[in-house]
C-alpha positions in Angstrom: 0.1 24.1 -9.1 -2.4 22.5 -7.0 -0.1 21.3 -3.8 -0.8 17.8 -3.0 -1.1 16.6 0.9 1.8 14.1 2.1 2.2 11.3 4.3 4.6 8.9 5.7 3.8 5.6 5.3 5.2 3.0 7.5 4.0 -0.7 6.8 5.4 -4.3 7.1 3.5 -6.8 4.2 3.3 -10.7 4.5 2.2 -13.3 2.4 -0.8 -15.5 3.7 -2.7 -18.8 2.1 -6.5 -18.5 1.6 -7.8 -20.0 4.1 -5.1 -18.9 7.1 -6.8 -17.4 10.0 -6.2 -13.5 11.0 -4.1 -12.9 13.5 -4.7 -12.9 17.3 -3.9 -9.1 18.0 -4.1 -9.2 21.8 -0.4 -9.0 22.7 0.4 -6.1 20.4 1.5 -3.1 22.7 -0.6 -0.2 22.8 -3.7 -2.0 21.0 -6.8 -2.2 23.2 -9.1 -2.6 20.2 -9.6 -4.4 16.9 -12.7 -2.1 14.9 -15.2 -3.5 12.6 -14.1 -5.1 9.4 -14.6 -2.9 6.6 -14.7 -3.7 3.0 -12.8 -1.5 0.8 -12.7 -2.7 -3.1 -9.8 -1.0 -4.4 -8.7 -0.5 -8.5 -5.2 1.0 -9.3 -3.6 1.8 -12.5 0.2 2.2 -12.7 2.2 4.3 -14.9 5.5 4.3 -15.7 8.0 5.6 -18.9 8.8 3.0 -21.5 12.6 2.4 -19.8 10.9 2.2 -16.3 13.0 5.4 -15.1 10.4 5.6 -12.1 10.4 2.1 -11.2 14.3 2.1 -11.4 13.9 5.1 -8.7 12.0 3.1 -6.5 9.2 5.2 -7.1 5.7 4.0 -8.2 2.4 6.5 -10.0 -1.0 5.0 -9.7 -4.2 6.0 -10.0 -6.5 4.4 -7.3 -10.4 5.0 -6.8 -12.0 3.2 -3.8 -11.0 3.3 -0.1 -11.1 6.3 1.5 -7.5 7.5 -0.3 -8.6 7.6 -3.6 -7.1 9.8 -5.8 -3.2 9.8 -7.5 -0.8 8.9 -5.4 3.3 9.1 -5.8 5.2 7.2 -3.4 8.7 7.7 -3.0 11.6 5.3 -2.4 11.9 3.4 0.9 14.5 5.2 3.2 14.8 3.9 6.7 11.7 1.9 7.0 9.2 4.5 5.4 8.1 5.9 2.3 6.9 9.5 1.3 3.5 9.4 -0.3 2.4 12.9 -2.2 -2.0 12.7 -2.9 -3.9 14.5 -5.6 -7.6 14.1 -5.8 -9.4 12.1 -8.4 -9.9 14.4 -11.2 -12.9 14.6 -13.4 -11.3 12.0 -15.9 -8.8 9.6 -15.7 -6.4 11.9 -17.8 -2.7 12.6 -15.6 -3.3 15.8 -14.1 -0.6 18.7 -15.0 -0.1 18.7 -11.3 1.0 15.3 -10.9 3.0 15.4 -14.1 4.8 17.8 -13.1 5.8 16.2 -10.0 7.1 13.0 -12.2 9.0 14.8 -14.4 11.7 15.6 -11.3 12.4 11.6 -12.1 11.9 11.5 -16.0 10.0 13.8 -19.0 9.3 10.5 -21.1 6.1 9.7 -21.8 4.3 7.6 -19.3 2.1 4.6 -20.3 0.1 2.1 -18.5 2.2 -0.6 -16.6 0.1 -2.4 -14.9 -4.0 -2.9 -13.2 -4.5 -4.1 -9.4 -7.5 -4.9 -8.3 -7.8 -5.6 -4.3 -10.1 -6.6 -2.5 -9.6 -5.4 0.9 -11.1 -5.7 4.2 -9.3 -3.2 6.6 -9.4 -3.0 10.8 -8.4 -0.2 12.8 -6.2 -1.3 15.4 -7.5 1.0 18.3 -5.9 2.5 21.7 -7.6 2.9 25.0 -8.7 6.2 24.3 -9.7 5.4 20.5 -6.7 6.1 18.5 -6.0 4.5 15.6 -2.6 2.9 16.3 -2.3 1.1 12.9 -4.6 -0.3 10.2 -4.6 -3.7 9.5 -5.5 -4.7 5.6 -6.1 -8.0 4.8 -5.9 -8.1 0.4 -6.8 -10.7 -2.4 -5.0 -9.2 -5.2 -5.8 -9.8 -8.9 -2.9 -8.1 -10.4 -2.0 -7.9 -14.7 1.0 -6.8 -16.2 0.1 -4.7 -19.1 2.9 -5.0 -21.0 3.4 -8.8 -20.6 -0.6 -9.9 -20.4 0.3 -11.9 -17.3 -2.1 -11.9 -14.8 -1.2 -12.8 -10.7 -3.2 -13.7 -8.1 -2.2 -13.6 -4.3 -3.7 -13.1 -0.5 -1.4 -10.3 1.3 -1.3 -8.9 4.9 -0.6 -5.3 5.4 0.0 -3.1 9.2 0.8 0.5 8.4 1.4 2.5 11.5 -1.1 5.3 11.9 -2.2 8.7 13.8 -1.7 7.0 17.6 1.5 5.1 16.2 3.6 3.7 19.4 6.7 5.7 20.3 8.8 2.3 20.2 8.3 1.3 16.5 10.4 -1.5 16.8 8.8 -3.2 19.6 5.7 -2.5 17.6 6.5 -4.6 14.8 7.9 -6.9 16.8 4.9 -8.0 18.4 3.1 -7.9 14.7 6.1 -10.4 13.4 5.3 -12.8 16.4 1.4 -12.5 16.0 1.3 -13.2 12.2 3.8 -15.6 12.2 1.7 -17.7 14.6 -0.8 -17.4 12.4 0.9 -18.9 9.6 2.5 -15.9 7.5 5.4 -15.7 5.8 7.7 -13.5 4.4 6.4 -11.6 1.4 7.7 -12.9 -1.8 8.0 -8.9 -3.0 8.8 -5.4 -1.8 5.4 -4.3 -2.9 2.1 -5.4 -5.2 3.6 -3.2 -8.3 7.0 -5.0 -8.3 5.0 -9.0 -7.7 2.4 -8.0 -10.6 5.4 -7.5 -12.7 7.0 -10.2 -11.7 9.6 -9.0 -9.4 
């Protein structure tokens, strides 16, 4: 079995109108920076078994190709603040490798199908350090999103900070500078725990 690479990922998502303004990221600790803004157009599919056993987990399987992360991708539940992410590459064809279903079957052995297809359009910024360290990314996403099952299709704008390599040692104080900054901006809560759960509805 091919092992896959793993990463913790540690975000904080908001929901935005179309036409609010990015934030002002001058007050955020530890950022000296804001890098160019580059486009990423993103396309997931999302599997799941016909009872949603991985969903029910809190787990999600998609296959994503754009960005500079695509590949399969397995994302564990949320426990305290972060989730586990496990990576396979690509593949040659958009059959599940045995790899990765071999890692899903520690939640079910059903059959998985298609659940759902998100398609982003994102334009990302590296939040930058002094000395150049990517302290976190910011993603700013227009999502077109349709459940499979249902036929319904859901469109939203979304913000997205995900601590990265030069992360700040307070993590709270971190985020609480990025909840004053996007607030001012005109953010709000987001309406769902993550793109999967709002393109089904949830």
């Amino acid at each position: 079995m091919t092992e896959p690479t793993s990463s913790l990922e540690v975000e904080r998502k908001y929901d935005v109108d179309d036409d609010t303004p990015l934030p002002d990221w001058s007050a955020l600790p530890g950022v000296d920076s804001v890098g160019e803004a580059e486009t990423r157009p993103l396309d997931a599919a999302y599997f799941d078994t016909d009872d949603l056993a991985l969903a029910r987990a809190g787990v999600a399987l998609r296959r994503r190709t754009g960005g500079p992360d695509a590949g399969w991708h397995l994302k564990g539940a949320l426990i305290d603040g972060g989730r586990t992410e496990l990576h396979w590459p690509l593949g040659e064809t958009a059959d599940l490798p045995a790899d990765v279903l071999e890692a899903v079957q520690g939640y079910s052995t059903a059959p998985l199908e298609p659940l759902a297809r998100i398609e982003n359009a994102r334009t990302a910024y590296a939040l930058r350090a002094a000395d150049g360290g990517v302290v976190a990314e910011f993603a700013d996403d227009h999502v077109h999103a349709t459940d499979l099952r249902a036929g319904t299709v859901r469109t939203w704008r979304e913000w997205e900070i995900e601590l990265s390599s030069a992360a700040p040692v307070d993590v709270d104080g971190f985020f609480a500078a990025v909840e004053r900054a996007v607030r001012a901006a005109g953010a709000r809560d987001a309406a769902s725990a993550s793109k999967l759960a709002r393109a089904l509805g949830r």
